[in-house]
Structures are given as structure tokens and as C-alpha cells.
N, C-alpha and C positions, 0 to 999 in steps of 0.2 A: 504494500500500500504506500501511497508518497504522502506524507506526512512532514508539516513543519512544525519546529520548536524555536520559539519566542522568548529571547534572553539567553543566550550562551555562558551564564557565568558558573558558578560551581553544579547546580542542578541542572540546569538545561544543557551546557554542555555533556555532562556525563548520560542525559536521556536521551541525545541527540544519538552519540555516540554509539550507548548500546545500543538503540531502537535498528540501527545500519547493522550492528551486529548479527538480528535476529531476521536482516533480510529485506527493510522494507528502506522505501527511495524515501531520503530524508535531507531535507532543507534548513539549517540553523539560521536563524538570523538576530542579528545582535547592531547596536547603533555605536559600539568602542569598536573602529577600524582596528587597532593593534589587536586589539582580542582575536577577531575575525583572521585577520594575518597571520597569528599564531596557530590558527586550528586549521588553516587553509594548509601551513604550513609541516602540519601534520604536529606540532609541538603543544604538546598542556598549558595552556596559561595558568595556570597555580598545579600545584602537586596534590596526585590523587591517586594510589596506586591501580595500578590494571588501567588506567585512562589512556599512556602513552602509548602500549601495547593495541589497546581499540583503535585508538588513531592510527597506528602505524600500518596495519592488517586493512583497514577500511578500502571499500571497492571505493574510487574515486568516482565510480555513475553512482552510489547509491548514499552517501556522504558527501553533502557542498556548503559552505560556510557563505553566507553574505552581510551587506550591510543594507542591500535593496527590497525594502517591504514587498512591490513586487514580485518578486522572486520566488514568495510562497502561494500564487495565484495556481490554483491547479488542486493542493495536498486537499484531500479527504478531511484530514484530518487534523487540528491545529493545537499544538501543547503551549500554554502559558506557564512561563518558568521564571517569570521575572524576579525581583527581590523586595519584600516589603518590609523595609528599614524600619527604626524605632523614629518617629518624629524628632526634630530638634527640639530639647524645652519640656517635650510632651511623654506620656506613655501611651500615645497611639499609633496604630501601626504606620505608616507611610504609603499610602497607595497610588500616589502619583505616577509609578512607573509601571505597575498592573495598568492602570486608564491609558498612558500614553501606547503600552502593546495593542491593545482593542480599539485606539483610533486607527493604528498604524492596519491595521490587520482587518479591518471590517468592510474596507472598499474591495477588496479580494476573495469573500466569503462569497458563496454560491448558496442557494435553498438546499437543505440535505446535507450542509460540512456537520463537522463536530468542532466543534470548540472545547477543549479540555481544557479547565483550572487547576495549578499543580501549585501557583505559590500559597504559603500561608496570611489568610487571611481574616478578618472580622466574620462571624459572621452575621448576615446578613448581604454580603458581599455580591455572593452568589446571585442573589434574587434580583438584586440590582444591575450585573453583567445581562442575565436572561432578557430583563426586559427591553438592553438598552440594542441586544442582537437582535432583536423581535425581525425587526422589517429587512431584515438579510437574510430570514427563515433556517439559518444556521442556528444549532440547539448544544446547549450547554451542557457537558457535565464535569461537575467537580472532583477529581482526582487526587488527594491529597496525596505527597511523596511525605518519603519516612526514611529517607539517608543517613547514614551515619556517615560524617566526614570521614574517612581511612577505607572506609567499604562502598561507598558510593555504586561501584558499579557489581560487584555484588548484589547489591542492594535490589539493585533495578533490575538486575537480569534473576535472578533469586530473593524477591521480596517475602516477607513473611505475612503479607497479608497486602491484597488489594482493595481500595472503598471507591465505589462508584457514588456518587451522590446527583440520581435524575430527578429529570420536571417532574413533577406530580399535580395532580388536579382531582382533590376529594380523600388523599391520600391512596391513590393509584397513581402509576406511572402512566405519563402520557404515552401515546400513540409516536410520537416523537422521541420522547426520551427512549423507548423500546427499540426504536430503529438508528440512533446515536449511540443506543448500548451492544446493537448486533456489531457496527463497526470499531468500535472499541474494545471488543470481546475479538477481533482478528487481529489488532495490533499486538493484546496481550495473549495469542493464542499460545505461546508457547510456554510463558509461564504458568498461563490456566493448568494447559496440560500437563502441568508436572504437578498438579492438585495445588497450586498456591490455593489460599482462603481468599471467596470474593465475596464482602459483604456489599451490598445493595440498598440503597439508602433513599434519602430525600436530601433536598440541598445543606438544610442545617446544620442536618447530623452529620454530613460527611465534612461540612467547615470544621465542627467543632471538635473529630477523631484529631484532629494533627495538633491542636491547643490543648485539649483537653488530655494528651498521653504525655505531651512535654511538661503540662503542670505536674503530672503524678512522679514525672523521674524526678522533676526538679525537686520537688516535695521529699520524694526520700532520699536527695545527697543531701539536701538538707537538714533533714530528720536528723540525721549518722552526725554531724558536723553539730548540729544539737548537742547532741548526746555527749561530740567529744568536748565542747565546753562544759560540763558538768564532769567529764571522765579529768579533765584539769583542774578542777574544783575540788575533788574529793580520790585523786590518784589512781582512778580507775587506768584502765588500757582500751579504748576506742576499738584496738582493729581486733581485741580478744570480745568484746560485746559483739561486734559485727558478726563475726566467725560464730557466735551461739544463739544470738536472734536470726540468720542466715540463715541457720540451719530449718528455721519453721518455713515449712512451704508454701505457708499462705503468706511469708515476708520477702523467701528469698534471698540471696549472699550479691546480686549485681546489681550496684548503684549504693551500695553501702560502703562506701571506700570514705574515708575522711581524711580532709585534707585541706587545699584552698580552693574549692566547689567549684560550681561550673561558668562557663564563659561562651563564648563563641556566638555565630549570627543567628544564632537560631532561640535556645533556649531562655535567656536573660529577655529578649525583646518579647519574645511571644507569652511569655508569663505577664507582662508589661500591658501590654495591648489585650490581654485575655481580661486583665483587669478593667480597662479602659471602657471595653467593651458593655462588662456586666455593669459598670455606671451607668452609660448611656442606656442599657436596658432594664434600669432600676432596680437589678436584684445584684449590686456590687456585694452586699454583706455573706454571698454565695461564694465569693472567694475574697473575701476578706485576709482571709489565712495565707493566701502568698502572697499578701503584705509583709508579714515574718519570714517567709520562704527566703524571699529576696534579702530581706536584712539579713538573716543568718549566712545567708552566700556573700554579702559585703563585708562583714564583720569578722570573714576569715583571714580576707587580707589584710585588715587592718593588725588582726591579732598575729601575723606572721610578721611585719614591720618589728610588733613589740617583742618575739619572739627572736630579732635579732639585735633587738637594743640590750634584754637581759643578757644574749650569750657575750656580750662586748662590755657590760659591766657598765651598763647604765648612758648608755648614746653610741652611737653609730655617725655622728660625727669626724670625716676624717676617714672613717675605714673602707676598706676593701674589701667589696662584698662580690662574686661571683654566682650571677643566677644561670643555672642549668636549665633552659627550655625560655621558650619563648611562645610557640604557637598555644593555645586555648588547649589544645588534646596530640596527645601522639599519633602519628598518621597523617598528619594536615599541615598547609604553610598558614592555617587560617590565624590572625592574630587580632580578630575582631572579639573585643572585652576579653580579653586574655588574663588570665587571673594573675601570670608569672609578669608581663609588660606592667600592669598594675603595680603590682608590688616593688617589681623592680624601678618604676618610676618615681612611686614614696619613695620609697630609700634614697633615691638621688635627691630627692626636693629635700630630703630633711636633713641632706650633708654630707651622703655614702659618696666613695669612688666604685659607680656599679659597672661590671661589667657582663653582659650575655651573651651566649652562647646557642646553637637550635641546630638539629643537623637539616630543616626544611625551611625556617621561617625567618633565617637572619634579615633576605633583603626588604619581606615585607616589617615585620619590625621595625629597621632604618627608617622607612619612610613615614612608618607611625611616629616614633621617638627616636626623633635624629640627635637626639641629647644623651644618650645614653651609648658606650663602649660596646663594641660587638667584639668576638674572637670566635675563632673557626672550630675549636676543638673545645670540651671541659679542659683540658690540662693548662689552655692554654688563657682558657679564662680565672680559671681558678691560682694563676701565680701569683702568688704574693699577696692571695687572699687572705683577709682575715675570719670571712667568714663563708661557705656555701652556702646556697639555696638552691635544692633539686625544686623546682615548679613544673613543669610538666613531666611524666613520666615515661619518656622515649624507655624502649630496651636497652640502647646504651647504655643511659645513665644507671637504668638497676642492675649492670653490670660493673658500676666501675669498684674498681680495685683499693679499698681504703688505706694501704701504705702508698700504694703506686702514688694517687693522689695525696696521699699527704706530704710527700717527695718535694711538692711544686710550691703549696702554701704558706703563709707565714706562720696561723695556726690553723689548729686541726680543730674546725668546730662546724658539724654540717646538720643544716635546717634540713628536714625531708619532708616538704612540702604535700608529699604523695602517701605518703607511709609502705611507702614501698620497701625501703633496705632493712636488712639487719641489724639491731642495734647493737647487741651481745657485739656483733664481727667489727662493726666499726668501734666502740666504744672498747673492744682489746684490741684495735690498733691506736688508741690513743686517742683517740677524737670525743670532743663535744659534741654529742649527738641529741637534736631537741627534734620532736613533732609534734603534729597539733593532736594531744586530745591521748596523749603516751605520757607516761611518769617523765 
């Protein structure tokens, strides 16, 4: 089927991509010329593993990159992939760049396209796109994606769960929406065929699956992070509670990690706007509670700041602080609300000499915080350190060698941001070992 996707940037290009993968004639179109250049190019514009690999294999008839709205005049089938940022000021989402795709895109729609919405959005959103495609007789359905940055294309080619979200009238699906969903069901025939879950919806309900599963992660790193401000309080051991509340299957051990919580374009903004949201529709007191969420996810960084002022004996003025990681999560160059750039940029404003290190996300960090020391390696970051901070949790890092590095520094004293390392191993090589929410 020939299909186009609208917005090339981390989602859209990696749907682009695999969608070519699985056979069908597909059109990316994106309005950043460099981006387009790069993918034309056959090169990843950010790091995504398996994405270069897509690119590289792609038939050049069934994969074409543009900057020409035109250019998608023809596809079946149309995927909105754009980005909706947090407002400036605000906690609502940003949808200026969803409306400007559907100006660009609707002089090109024929009666019988499909229009898929894949970004995350309000909702209500939905109902509001339907009506505005009305007189293009192109028909809407909401698609929400569920990527993990590092798996992306995984993700899409072996999703764990599909949600269609069609028109409905009386609480049936339209006559429309049935025939929007037969050619939707051939784009995704091959993941169907492998028994993916498709659940089948109405427009709201499928807005509110991508807000409403990101509240619940956020909710319990936060929980765990909770807990380990209290395990601080009274000597407990955070990742020994996680490991025996884990074990209850109705809690489960993934997303109980504690540490410096989470970050990135996705989860921090859409708890934000999910809030905004249930304002505008009068029942905010329904998520009142990740008003906390989010505090406890800011309150980690601040309490890792303080966590390197105690190990330096009351200020961090002056010292040399080495942070390990830069990007939000391992796997990604993404450094949008990055918990480690955060941290690492207190530490500079209050007086540190910081310097970071990332094995994917140094360039995009420079451009974030051009104020702040980069260096290519931990060793090489960490010289003459007085103090470490592991923030993101790359495999490297839970590999490093606690004499090797302490070989390079001035002293041995490391924050683990992640609660990843052994304390016993580095604490008999000598080292000051603090984390959040550990004796």
C-alpha cells in the first residue's frame, strides 16, 4: 500500500522506516530540509538502534524522504507523527505542529484516505481533527504509538498491543470508520498476524490509552523514589524494598528502580498536559495526585545536588564533579528534561567544575548546555574528579572498574545516580559510595 508519514523526527521516522520494511510504498515528509537530507541520505538523524540498519536495506522505490507536501498526493493512507511539545509558560500540550500537518496534508486527501493520528495528544483532539477533514471525506482514526526510545523499531515492527480509536455514531462504529479500519488492518497485517492485541475503540478512549499508561509508569518510579526518601529517613535500602514489593505480581519489579526519575519528550510533558487537560474538563481533582508525581520526580535532582554537597563536606564550590551520562535513558541521544543535564547544570550554577561524558548524546547536550565541559570517555571525564555522578545508566558505566577509575581521580567518592553498582565492590576499593534512598 503507498502510504505517507507526516513528521520525520524520532516517531515518524522510525514508522516510516519500518512500515518500507514490511513492504508497503512509503513517502516521509518532514518541513527540517537537513533532516530530510539525512534520511534521503540513508543516515539516522538522532540515534536509534536497528534504524541505520532499516535505512541502509530500504528498496529506494518503496522508501523516499521529502520536504514537498505534495509529494504525499496518491498514499491510501496518511500517519501523523508530529511532536506535541509542552507549551512555553504552560502545562498544555502544544498542538501547533499537529494543525500545521492537516493544513499541509488536506488539499491532497481524496474521499476514502485514512488519516491516522499517532502523536500524543489532549483529548478531545481527535473529534476536533474529524470534523475539520469532514469535507475531504477522508476518515480519521487514532492510532496511538507506545515506543520506547532504544527499541523504537522493535516496537513498531513487534508492538505489544495495537489501539484503533474509530468514528462512532450511537456508540457503533461508523460505516466509515469500518472501511478506514479494513485498510488499516493491511498496513498492520503482518503484525496482526503474529497475534499482536488489537483493541478497538472510540476516539477518546484511544487519546487517552497513551496519557493515561504514561501516568501509571510515571506514578510508580515515583512511588519507589517515594519510598526511597523515607528509606533515607529511617536507613532502610530502597532497591532491597523494591526487590520484595516486586516480587507481588499485582506490583511487579519494572519501573521500581530508584534513583533520579524520569525525563525525556514524552513522559514529564504528557503527565503535564494530562493534567491540563482534566482542568479544562472540570474533573482536575481526578489527577490531582500527579501533582506529587511530578514533585517527587523534581525533588530527586535537587536531593542529588545535596547528595554531592554532603560527600565534599558541606559545598561543592570549587570542585570537580564528573557526571556519567547525559541522555534522559540509555539507548537514546534524546537529552530533552534529562535528569543527568539537570543536575549536572545545578552543580555548575552553584560553583562545581562539571564535566560530562555520554557514549550517544554529547553533541546534542553541547547545544543544550554549551556551558558545561564535555569529554569522550568516563576516564577521561572523571580526572581529577573530586567527585562522580553515574546519571544515566548506559552498560558501560555498570561496568566500570572501581580501582581502574579510581587510578584517574582526585578522590574516590561516587554518587550512583541509578542504583545500579555494587556498593560492598566499590566501597572495598576505597571509594565514597552515596545513593538515593541506600544507607
Amino acid at each position: 500500500m503507498r502510504i505517507s508519514v507526516i513528521g520525520c523526527g524520532y516517531l515518524g521516522a522510525v514508522h516510516a522506516a519500518s512500515m518500507a520494511s514490511l513492504g508497503h510504498e512509503v513517502v516521509g515528509l518532514d518541513v527540517d530540509a537537513e533532516k530530510i537530507a539525512a534520511l534521503r541520505a540513508r543516515r539516522a538523524p538522532f540515534y536509534e538502534p536497528g534504524l541505520p540498519e532499516l535505512l541502509e536495506e530500504a528498496d529506494p522505490d518503496l522508501l523516499t524522504w521529502t520536504t514537498d507536501p505534495a509529494a504525499v498526493a496518491g498514499a491510501r493512507v496518511h500517519f501523523v507523527c508530529v511532536g506535541t511539545p509542552q507549551m512555553r509558560g504552560e502545562l498544555h500540550a502544544d498542538l501547533q505542529y499537529v494543525d500545521a500537518a492537516l493544513e499541509a496534508l488536506m488539499p491532497h486527501l481524496r474521499p476514502g484516505d485514512v488519516v491516522v493520528g499517532k502523536s500524543t495528544v489532549p483529548v478531545g483532539t481527535a473529534e476536533r481533527i474529524a470534523e475539520d477533514l469532514a469535507p475531504t471525506g477522508a476518515t480519521l482514526i487514532w492510532n496511538p504509538e507506545f515506543l520506547r526510545e532504544g527499541f523504537g523499531v522493535h516496537d513498531t515492527l513487534h508492538p505489544d498491543r495495537i489501539v484503533y480509536g474509530l468514528p462512532t455514531d450511537g456508540g457503533v462504529t461508523t460505516a466509515a470508520g469500518e472501511a478506514a479500519r479494513a485498510l488499516l488492518d493491511e498496513v498492520y497485517a503482518t503484525p496482526l498476524a503474529e497475534g499482536i492485541p488489537l483493541v478497538v475503540t472510540d476516539y477518546a478512549t484511544a487519546q487517552l490509552v497513551k496519557v493515561a499508561a504514561n501516568s501509571f509508569l510515571a506514578t510508580k518510579i515515583s512511588f519507589i523514589n517515594a519510598m526511597a526518601e523515607l528509606c533515607e529517613a529511617t536507613g532502610a535500602d530502597v532497591t532491597a524494598l523494591a526487590d520484595a514489593i516486586g516480587h507481588d505480581v499485582r506490583i511487579g519489579r519494572r519501573f521500581l528502580n530508584a534513583g533520579l526519575g524520569f525525563g525525556g519528550g514524552c513522559l514529564p510533558k504528557d503527565i503535564r498536559a494530562f493534567m491540563a487537560r482534566a482542568g479544562e474538563l472540570g474533573v482536575f481533582d481526578a489527577l490531582r495526585f500527579l501533582q506529587e508525581v511530578d514533585a517527587v520526580n523534581m525533588r530527586r535532582r535537587v536531593r542529588m545536588v545535596d547528595l554531592a554537597r554532603e560527600v565534599c563536606d558541606g559545598s561543592i564550590v570549587g570542585r570537580r564533579i564528573a557526571v556519567l551520562g547525559a541522555a534522559f535513558k540509555p539507548g537514546s541521544d534524546d537529552v530533552r528534561d534529562s535528569p543527568a543535564l539537570s543536575v549536572a547544570a545545578q552543580m555548575q550554577l552553584q560553583g562545581a567544575h562539571v564535566t560530562v561524558t555520554d557514549p550517544q548524546a554529547i553533541d546534542n547536550a553541547r547545544a543544550t548546555w554549551a556551558d558545561l565541559r564535555f569529554a569522550t570517555t568516563p576516564e577521561e571525564a572523571a580526572a581529577g574528579a573530586d567527585v562522580v555522578l553515574l546519571a544515566t545508566e548506559w552498560p558501560e558505566y555498570r561496568a566500570l572498574g572501581p580501582e581502574a577509575l579510581g587510578q584517574v581521580v582526585a578522590h574516590r567518592r561516587i554518587l550512583d545516580g541509578r542504583n545500579i553498582l555494587d556498593p560492598a565492590a566499590w566501597r572495598a576499593a576505597g571509594w565514597t559510595y552515596r545513593a538515593l534512598g541506600r544507607p
